[in-house]
N, C-alpha and C positions, 0 to 999 in steps of 0.2 A: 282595599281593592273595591273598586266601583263595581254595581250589577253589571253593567256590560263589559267589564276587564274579564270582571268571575264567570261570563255565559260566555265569552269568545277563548278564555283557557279551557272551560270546560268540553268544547266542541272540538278545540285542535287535540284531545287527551281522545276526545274518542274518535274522531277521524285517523289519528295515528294508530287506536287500538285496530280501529277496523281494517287500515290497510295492513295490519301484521297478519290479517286474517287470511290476504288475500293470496292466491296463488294462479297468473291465470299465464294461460300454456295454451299450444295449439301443436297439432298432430301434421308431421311431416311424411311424404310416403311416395311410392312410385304408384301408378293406379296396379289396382287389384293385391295390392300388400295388405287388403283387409282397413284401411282407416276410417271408414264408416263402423264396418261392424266393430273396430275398437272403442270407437265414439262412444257408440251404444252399451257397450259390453261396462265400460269406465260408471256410463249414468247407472245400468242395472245395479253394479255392484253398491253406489250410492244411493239406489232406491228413488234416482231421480224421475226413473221409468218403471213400469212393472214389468216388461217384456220385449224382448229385442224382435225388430223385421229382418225381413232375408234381404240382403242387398239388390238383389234382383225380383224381389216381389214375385217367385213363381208359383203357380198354381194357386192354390188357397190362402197365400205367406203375404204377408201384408208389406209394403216395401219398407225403406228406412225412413224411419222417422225423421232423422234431420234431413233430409232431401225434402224440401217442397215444392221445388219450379216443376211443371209438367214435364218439360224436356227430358228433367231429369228422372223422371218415377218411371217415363217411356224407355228410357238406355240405361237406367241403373247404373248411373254413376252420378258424381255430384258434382256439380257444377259452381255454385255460390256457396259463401260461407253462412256457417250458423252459429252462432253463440249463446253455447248452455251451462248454468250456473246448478252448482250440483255442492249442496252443503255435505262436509262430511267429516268427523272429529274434530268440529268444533271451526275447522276453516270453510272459507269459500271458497272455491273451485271455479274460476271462468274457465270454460273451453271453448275455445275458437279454432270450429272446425275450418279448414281448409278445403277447397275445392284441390283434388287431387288428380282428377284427371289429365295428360298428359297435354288435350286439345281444350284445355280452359285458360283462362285469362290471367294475367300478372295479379290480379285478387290473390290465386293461392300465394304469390311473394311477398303482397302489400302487406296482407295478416300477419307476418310475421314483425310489423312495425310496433305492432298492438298488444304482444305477449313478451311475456321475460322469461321463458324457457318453454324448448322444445322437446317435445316428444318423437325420436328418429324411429320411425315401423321401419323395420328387415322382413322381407318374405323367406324362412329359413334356409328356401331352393335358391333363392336368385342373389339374397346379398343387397350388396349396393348397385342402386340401378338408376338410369339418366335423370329422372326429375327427382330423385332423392338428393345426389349429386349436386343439381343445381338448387334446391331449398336448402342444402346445408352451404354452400356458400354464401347465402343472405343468413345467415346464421351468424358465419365465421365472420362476417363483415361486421355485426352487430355487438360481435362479441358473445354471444348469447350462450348461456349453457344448454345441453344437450343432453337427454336422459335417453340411451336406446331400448326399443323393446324389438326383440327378435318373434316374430310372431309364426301361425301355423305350426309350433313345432310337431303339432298332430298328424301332420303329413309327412314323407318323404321328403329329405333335405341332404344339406351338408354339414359335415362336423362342427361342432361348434367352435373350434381352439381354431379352423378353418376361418371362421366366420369374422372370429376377433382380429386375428391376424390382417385379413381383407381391410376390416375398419381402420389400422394402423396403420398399414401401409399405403393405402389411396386416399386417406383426408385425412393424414398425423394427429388423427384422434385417440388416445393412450383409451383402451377400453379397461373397466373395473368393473369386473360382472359380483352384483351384488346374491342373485340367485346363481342355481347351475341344475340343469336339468339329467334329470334320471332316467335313463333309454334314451337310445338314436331317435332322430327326429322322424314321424311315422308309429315310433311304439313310443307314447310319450306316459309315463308313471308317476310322475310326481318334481314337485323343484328343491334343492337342499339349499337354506338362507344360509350364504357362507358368512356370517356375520353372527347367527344365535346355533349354527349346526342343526337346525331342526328340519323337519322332514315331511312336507305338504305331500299327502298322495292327492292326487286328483280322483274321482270321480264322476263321469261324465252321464248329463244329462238328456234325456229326449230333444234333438231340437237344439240345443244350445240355446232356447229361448229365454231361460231362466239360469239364476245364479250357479256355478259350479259348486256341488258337494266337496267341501274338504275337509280331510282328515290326517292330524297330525298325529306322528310316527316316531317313536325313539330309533336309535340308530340301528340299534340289536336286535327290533322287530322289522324293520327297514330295510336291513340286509338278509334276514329270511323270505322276506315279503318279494324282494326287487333281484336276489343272486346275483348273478353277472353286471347286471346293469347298475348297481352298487356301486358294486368292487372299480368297476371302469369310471364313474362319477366321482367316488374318492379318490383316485387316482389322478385326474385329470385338475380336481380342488387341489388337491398337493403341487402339481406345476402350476396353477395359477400363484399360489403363496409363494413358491420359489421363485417365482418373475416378478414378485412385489406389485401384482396387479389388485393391488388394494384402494379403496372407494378415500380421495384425497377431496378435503372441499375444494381449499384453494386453487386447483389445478381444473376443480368440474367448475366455478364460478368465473374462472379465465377463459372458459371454453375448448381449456390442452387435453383433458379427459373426459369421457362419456362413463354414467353408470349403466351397467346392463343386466335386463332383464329377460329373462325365457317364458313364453309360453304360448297360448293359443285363445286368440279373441274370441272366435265364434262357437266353440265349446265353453267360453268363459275361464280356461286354465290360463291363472297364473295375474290375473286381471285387477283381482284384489289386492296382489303385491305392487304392482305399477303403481296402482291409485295412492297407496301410505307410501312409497319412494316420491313421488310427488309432491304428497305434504310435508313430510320428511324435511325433502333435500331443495325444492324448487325455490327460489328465493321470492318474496315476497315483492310489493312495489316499494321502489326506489326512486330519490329525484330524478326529476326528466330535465334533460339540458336545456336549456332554451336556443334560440337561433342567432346568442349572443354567446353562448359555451355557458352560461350562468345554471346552476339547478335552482329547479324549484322543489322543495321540499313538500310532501304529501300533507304537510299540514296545511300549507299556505292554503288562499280561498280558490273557488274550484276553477280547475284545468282540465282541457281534453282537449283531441285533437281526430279529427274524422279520416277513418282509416277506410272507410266500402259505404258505395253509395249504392243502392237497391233500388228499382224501380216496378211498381206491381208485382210487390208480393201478395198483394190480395188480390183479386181479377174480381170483384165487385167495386173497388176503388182503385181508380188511377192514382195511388200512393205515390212515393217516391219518400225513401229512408234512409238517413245518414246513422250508419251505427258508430257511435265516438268510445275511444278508452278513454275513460278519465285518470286522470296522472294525479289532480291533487284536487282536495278539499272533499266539501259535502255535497254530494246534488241533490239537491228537494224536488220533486215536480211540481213546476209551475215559476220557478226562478226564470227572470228574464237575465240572459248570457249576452255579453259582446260578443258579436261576429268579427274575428281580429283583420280578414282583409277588408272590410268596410267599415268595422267601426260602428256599425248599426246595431240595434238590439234584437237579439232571438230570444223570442218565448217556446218555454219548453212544458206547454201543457198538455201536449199528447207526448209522451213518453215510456218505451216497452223494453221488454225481454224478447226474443225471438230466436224460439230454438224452431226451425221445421215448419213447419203452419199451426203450429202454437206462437199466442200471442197472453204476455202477462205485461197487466200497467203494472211500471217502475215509480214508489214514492221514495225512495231514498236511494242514494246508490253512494256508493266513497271511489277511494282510488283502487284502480286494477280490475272493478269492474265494466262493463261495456254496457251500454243504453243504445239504443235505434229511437232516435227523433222523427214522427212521421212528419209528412207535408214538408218537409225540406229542402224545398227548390231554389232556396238559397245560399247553401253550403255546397261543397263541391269536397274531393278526396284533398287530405293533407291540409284541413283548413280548423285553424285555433279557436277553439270556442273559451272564454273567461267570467270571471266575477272577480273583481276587487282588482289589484294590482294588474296593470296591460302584460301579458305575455304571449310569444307566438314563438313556437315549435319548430323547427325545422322542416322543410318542406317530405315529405315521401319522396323515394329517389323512383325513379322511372326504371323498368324491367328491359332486358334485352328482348325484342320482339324477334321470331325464325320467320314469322310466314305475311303474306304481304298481298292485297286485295287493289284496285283500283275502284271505289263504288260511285254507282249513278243514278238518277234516278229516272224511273221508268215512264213517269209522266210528267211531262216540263210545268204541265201547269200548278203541281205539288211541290215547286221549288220551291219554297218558303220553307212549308213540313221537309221539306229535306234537309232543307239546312238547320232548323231548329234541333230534328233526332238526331244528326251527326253530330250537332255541338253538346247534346245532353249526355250521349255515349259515350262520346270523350272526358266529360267531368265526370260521369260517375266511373271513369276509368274501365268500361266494356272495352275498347281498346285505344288503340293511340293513332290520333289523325295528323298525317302528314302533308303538306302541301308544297307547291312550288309555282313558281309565274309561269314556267313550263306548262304545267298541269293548268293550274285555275282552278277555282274554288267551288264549279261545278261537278267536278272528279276528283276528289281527293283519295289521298292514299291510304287506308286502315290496314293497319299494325298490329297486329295479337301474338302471343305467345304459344297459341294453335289456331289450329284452321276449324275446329266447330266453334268456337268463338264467332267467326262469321257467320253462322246460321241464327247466332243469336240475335244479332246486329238486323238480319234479314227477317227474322220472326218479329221482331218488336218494332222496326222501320216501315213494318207491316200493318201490324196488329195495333201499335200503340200509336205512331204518328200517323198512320193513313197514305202512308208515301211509300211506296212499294219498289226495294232498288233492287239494280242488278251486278253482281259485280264480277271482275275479270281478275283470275291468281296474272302476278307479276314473279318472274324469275327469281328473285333475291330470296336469301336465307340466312342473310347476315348483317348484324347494323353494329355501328361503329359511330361514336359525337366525334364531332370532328369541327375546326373554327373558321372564320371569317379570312382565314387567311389560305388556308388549305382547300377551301371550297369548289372554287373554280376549276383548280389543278384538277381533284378527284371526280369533278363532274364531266371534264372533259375526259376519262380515263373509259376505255371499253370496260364492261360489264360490273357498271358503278354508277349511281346516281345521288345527287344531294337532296335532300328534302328537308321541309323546317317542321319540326315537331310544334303542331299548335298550342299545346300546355302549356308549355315555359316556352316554347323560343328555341329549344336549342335547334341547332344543325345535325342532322344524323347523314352517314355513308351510307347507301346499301349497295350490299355487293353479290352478288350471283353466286357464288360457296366459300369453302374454305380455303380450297386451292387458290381460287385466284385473290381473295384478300392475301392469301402468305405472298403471293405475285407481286402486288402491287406495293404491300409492305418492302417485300426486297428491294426493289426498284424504285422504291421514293422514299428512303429513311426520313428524309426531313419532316413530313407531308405530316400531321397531326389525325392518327385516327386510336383514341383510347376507348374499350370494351367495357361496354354496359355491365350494371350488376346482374350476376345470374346468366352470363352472355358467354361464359365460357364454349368449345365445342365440343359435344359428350361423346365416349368413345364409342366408333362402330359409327359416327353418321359421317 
């Protein structure tokens, strides 16, 4: 065997070791289900933090750490994602946090292109709720497994056997609760692992800023200790075992069953179990298809593909950052990568970690974990970065957009800067710009999946390009691709317009609600309009 036969086996041996290492997952959630402070709750217990923020930063409480955008530290909630690497028994741990708020961007769906299993938060009271709904459909589309964690159970809720039931019947997710919690949600006592019968009491600490106290329990001081709320816990384990709602892989790696877990983020109850069912159960990286159905194996030389583009995240530099998943090989810093839609070469000598406004340079990285490329103004979302062998990735599928802007800009002689930040917000995918001959390419349509999205567009159209616009809401709440053929018909139809999605091309419907899309569906079966991913209509709107 020749030296370089022997140092190119030796590399694909541990490139393969490392991505067995990997486990990287991102948090799913309706907003205020707690997925920041679980974020944090997940690093504490890995020691990747020493102490958790208050999601709202009040009074003396310092906000969340992964939130860095101003926007976001002012409204306490989270708007962009972050991705934190948190080592712990021996694996690596990507998390890619998700922007969860209801009025942010298809970012929270695109992220889920970049992980191989999710984490579903429950708020114990509310259940399954609209934007959980539509990120577990980008799941089910993925195929993706599904680990739920039922959270708050500190507070006042609903039954648990209630809760499971709810999961099965509205998204035929077969629930396997790995824990089971001890007291109604409100008196919460401890969780029993129905898989070793052992018996975590919880102990809660000042603040929930630091790791929960726990203490494990035999059953015979467990049942003196807990009385009632025992007896009703084992009780409830026993019909779980009778309905054979036992932790199946085959069936969690299909995506037909969720494992589930009880407890409470922001006291840190129950957070430690999440984090080892993770390592445990979450699958590692696996070939990624190419855009030919071919896999590429995690050995091959290195692959990624750019799943969120950022732009000033640091307000001393007009940055601009492509975070990529790497699918396969080794990344070094400072390897020059093919850009796969041009074919030209990217150097990758500024290369990070970026959890929050923490910034660490990356010298090595393998498969499954995520890197942020600064100065990137070449890469765009859904774009294949390589070494060695040509391969390119299948595109990002585009998100259903509700809400619908006309923008313009407010000084004619800034047309240029207008048209530069509207094409730049479009790639890094801030939202989706629509056009038509109708329109003109002076007022274009932007597209988001909420309406503060638009303020973001207006803050940085602002602040970053110097062209300050104004824009007008348009009626529509519903989009629909629709073809070349169907076009005309639907644009001539009352309370419907066609527009061309500048990204790709395609043709989208919008249509004024629900009602009259079923309207117009009735009455033009032929007419071609198929529903975006994540475009279902959640119930109650």
């Amino acid at each position: 065997m020749s030296v370089d036969t022997a140092s190119a086996a030796k590399q694909e041996s541990e490139v393969t070791r490392e991505a067995g290492r990997r486990r990287t997952f991102a948090v799913i959630s309706h907003p205020d289900a707690g997925k920041s402070t679980l974020t944090e709750a997940l690093a504490l217990h890995a020691a990747a933090i020493s102490s958790a923020g208050a999601v709202h930063g009040k009074g003396d409480r310092k906000g969340v750490t992964s939130d860095w955008l101003e926007m976001e530290q002012d409204r306490g909630i989270s708007i962009t994602s972050a991705a934190l690497r948190i080592d712990y028994e021996g694996c690596v741990l990507n998390l890619v946090d998700t922007p969860g708020h209801a009025d942010f961007s298809e970012d929270t769906y695109r992220v889920l292109s970049a992980v191989d299993c999710a984490i579903m938060l429950l708020d114990s009271a509310k259940g399954l709720e609209a934007q959980t709904l539509k990120l577990f459909d980008v799941c089910r589309a993925r195929k993706m497994p599904v680990i739920t964690f039922v959270n708050k159970w500190d507070r006042p809720g609903r039954e648990p056997l209630e809760l499971l039931d709810e999961i099965e019947q509205r998204i035929g997710l077969r629930p396997t609760p790995l824990n089971w919690p001890v007291g109604i949600a409100g008196d919460f006592r401890g969780l029993v692992d129905r898989r070793s019968g052992t018996y975590t009491r919880m102990i809660r600490t000042p603040g929930g800023a630091h790791k929960a106290v726990e203490e494990v329990v035999d059953a015979d001081k467990a049942a003196e200790m807990e009385g009632e709320a025992w007896i009703q816990a084992g009780e409830e384990i026993e019909l779980l075992e009778a309905l054979g709602a036992d932790f199946d892989e085959e069936s969690f790696m299909a995506g037909r069953s969720s494992p589930v877990l009880f407890g409470a983020a922001l006291p840190n109850f129950g957070v430690g179990q999440l984090l080892r069912a993770v390592v445990e159960l979450a699958p590692a990286p696996a070939p990624k298809a190419d855009d030919r159905e071919r896999p590429r194996p995690v050995s091959e030389p290195f692959s990624g593909q750019v799943f969120k583009m950022q732009a000033n995240m640091d307000k001393n530099h007009r940055d601009r950052m492509a975070f990529v998943r790497i699918s396969s090989g080794r990344f070094d810093r400072g390897m020059v990568l093919t850009h796969a839609p041009t074919g030209r070469p990217f150097a990758t000598k500024y290369t990070q970690a970026v959890f929050g406004s923490d910034r660490t340079t990356i010298e090595t990285a393998y498969p499954g974990d995520v890197i942020a490329l600064v100065n990137a103004q070449a890469l765009a979302v859904g774009d294949t970065l390589y070494d060695g062998p040509k391969v390119v990735f299948p595109a990002i599928p585009s998100f259903a957009p509700e809400h619908f802007v006309v923008a313009r800009s407010k000084d004619a002689s800034k047309y240029k800067q207008f048209q530069r930040g509207i094409a730049q917000l479009d790639a890094e995918g801030v939202v989706q710009v629509l056009t038509s001959d109708v329109r003109g390419e002076q007022a274009p349509v932007l597209a988001a999946v909420g309406p503060l999205q638009f303020d973001v567009v207006r803050h940085r159209m602002e602040h970053e390009f110097r062209s300050p616009v104004e824009t007008s809401p348009l009626d529509y709440s519903v989009a629909r691709r629709t073809d070349e053929e169907s076009a005309p018909k639907l644009h001539a139809l009352s309370g419907a317009e066609v527009l061309r999605r500048r990204g790709d091309g395609e043709l989208l419907v919008l249509v004024h609600n629900k009602w009259r899309l079923r309207v117009i569906e009735r009455d033009n079966p032929d007419l071609f309009m198929e529903p975006l991913l994540a475009g279902g209509v959640a119930e109650g709107e």
